[in-house]
C-alpha positions as CSV (number, residue, x, y, z in Angstrom):
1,X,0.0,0.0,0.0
2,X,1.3,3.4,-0.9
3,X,1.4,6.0,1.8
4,X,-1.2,8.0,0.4
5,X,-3.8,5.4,0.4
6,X,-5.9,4.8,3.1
7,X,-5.7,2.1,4.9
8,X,-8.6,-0.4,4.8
9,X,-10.8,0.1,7.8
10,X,-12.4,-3.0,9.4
11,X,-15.9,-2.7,10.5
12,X,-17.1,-1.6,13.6
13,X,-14.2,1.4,13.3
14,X,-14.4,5.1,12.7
15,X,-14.2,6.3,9.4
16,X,-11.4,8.6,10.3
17,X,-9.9,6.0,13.0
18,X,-6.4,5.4,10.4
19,X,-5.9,9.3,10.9
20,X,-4.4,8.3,14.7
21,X,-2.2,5.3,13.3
22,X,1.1,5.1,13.7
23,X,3.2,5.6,10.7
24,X,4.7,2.2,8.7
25,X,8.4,2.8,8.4
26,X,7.7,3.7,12.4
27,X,5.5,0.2,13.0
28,X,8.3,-1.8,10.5
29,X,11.3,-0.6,12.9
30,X,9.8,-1.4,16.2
31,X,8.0,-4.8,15.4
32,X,11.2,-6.5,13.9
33,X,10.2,-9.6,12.0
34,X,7.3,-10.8,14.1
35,X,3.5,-10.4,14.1
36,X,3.5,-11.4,17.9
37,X,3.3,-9.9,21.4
38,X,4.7,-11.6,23.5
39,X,4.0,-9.8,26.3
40,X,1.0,-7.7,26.6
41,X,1.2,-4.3,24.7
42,X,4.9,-5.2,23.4
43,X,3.5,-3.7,19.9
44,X,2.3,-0.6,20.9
45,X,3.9,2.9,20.8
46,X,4.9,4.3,24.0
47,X,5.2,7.9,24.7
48,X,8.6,8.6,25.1
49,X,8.7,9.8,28.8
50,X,10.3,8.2,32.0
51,X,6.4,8.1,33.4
52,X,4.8,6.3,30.6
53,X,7.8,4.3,30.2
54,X,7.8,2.9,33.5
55,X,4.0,2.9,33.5
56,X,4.1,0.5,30.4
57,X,6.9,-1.8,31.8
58,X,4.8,-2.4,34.8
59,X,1.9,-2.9,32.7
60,X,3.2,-5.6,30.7
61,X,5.7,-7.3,33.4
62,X,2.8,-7.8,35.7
63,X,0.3,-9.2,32.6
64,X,3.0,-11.1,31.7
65,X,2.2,-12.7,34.7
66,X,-1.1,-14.1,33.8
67,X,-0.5,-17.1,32.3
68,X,-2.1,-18.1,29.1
69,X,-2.6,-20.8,26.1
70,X,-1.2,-19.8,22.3
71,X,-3.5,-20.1,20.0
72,X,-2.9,-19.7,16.1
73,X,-5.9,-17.5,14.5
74,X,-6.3,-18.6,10.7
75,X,-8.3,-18.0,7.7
76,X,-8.4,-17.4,4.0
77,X,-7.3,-14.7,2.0
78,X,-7.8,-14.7,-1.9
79,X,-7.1,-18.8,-1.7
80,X,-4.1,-18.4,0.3
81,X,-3.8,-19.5,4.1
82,X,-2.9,-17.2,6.9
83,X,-2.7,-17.0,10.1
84,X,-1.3,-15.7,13.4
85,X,0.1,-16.5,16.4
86,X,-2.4,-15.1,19.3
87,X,-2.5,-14.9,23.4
88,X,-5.3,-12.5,23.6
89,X,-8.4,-15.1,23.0
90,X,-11.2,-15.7,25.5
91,X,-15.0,-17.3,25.1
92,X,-17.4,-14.7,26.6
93,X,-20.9,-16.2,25.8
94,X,-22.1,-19.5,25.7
95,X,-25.6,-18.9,23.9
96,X,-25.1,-17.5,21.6
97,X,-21.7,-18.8,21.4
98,X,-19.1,-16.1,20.8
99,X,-15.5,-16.1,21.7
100,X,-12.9,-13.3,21.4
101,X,-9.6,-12.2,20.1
102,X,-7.4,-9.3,20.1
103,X,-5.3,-8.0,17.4
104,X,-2.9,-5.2,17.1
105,X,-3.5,-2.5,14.6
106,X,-0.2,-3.0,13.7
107,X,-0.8,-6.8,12.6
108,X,-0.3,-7.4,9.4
109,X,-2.2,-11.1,9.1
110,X,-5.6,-9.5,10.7
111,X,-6.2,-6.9,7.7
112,X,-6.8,-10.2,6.0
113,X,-8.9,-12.1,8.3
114,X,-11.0,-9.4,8.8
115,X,-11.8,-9.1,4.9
116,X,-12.1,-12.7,5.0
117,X,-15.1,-12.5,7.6
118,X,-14.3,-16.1,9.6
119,X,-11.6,-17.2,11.4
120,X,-10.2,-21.0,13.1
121,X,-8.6,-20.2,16.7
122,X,-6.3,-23.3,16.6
123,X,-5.2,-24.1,20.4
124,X,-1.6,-25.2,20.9
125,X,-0.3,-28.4,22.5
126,X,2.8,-29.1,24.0
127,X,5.7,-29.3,21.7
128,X,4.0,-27.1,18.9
129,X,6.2,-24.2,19.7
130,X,7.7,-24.4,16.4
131,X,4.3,-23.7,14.5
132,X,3.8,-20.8,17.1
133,X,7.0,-19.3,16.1
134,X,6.4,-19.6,12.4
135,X,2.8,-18.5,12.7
136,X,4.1,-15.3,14.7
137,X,6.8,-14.7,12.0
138,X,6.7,-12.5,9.3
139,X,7.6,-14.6,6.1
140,X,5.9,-14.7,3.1
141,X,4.8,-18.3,3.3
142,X,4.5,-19.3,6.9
143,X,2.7,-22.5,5.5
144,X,5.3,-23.5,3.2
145,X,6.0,-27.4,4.7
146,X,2.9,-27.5,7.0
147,X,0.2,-29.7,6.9
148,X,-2.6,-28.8,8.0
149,X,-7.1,-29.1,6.8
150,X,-9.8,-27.1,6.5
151,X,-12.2,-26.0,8.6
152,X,-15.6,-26.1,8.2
153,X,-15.5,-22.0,7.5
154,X,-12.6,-23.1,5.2
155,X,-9.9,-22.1,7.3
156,X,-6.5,-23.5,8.5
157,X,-6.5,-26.0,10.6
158,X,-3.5,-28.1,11.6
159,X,-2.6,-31.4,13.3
160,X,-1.9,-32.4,17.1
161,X,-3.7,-29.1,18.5
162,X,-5.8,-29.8,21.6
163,X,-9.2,-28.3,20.2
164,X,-10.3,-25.5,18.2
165,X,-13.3,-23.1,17.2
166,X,-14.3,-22.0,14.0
167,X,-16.2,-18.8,13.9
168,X,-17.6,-16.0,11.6
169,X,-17.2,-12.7,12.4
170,X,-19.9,-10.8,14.7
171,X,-18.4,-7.6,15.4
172,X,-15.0,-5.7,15.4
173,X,-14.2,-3.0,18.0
174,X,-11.7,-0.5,18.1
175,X,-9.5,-1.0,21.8
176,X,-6.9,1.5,22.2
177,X,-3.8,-0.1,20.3
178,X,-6.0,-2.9,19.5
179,X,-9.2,-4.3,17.6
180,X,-11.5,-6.6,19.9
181,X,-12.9,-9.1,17.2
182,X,-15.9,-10.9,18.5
183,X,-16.9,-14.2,16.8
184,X,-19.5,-16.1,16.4
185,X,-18.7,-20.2,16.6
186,X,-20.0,-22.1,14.0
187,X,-18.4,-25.2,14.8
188,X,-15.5,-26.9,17.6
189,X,-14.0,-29.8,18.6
190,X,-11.2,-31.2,20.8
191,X,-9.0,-34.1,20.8
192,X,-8.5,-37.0,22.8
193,X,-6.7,-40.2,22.8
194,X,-8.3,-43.8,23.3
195,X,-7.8,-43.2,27.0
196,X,-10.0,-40.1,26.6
197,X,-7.3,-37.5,27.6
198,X,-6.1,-34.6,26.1
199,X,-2.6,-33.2,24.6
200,X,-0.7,-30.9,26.8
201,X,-1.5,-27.2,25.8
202,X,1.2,-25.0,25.5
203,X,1.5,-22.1,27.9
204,X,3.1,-18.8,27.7
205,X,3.9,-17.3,31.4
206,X,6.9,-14.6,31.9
207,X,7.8,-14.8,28.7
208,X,8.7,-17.8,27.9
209,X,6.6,-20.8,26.6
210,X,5.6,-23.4,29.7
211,X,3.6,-26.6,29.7
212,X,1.7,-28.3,32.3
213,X,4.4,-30.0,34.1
């Protein structure tokens, strides 16, 4: 996109929401090569004062706290896969069914979920941390060797995770340096072995991946 154009705005956003974005050369040098926080608020851009500073370090060292699963959000874009790595997911309604996830603005795989109106919220298992990396990476073919199905929304949906849901989009809502995405499941499953247990999920907790042991 050229830096005259304006920026595809997702629904549920003000018209003149792109106005307050950050610049791209400006999101390109602070992200790096990865389309991942991996600590709450990593991505955003912090007022450069000693305050806000310290007032975002807090922020995300005591989040980082809170431990949580990985997930990898995917979809279909113009018959090509794509997907992201993702912390910020939740379910917040059981009828209707809706779950959640939060992007950054600065994402570059949610532009293209978003136009793609579903999404698969695939949840890691132990020993997947290699996917999560490669989903969180900012390559050109993060698919290139997997294997993976589609879901019943068409989406991406790989091997060995412990369960997923596959949603349509409800609603988007701008959140500070984030979108809140609300979906609505259209179909979910886990996996369990003939004993009936489940995989191991992977955990992320003080930044650094964790299991259950």
């Amino acid at each position: 996109m050229a830096d005259h154009e304006t920026p595809d705005i997702p629904a549920g956003m003000r018209s003149d929401a792109h106005e307050t974005w950050p610049p791209r050369d400006l999101i390109d040098s602070f992200l790096g090569n990865f389309d991942f926080e991996f600590r709450p608020g990593e991505a955003a851009d912090i007022a450069d004062t000693v305050a806000a500073q310290e007032a975002a370090r807090k922020f995300r060292d005591t989040l980082g706290r809170y431990a949580s699963g990985v997930t990898v959000v995917t979809s279909m874009s113009g018959g090509e896969p794509v997907g992201m790595t993702c912390q910020s997911f939740s379910s917040i309604s059981l009828d209707p069914a809706l779950v959640m996830f939060s992007p950054a603005r600065t994402s570059r795989a949610w532009p293209l979920i978003q136009r793609a109106g579903h999404f698969c919220v695939n949840f890691l298992a132990d020993g997947q941390e290699s996917l999560s990396n490669t989903m969180a990476s900012r390559g050109t073919d993060k698919f290139a060797g997997l294997t993976w199905t589609q879901s019943k929304t068409g989406a991406p949906l790989f091997d060995g995770i412990v369960g997923h849901v596959d949603c349509t989009i409800e609603a988007v809502h701008e959140a500070g340096d984030h979108y809140v995405v609300i979906g609505k499941v259209q179909d979910m499953d886990f996996h369990v072995d003939a004993q009936g247990s489940s995989p191991d999920p992977l955990l992320y907790f003080q930044g650094a991946y964790r299991t259950v042991r």
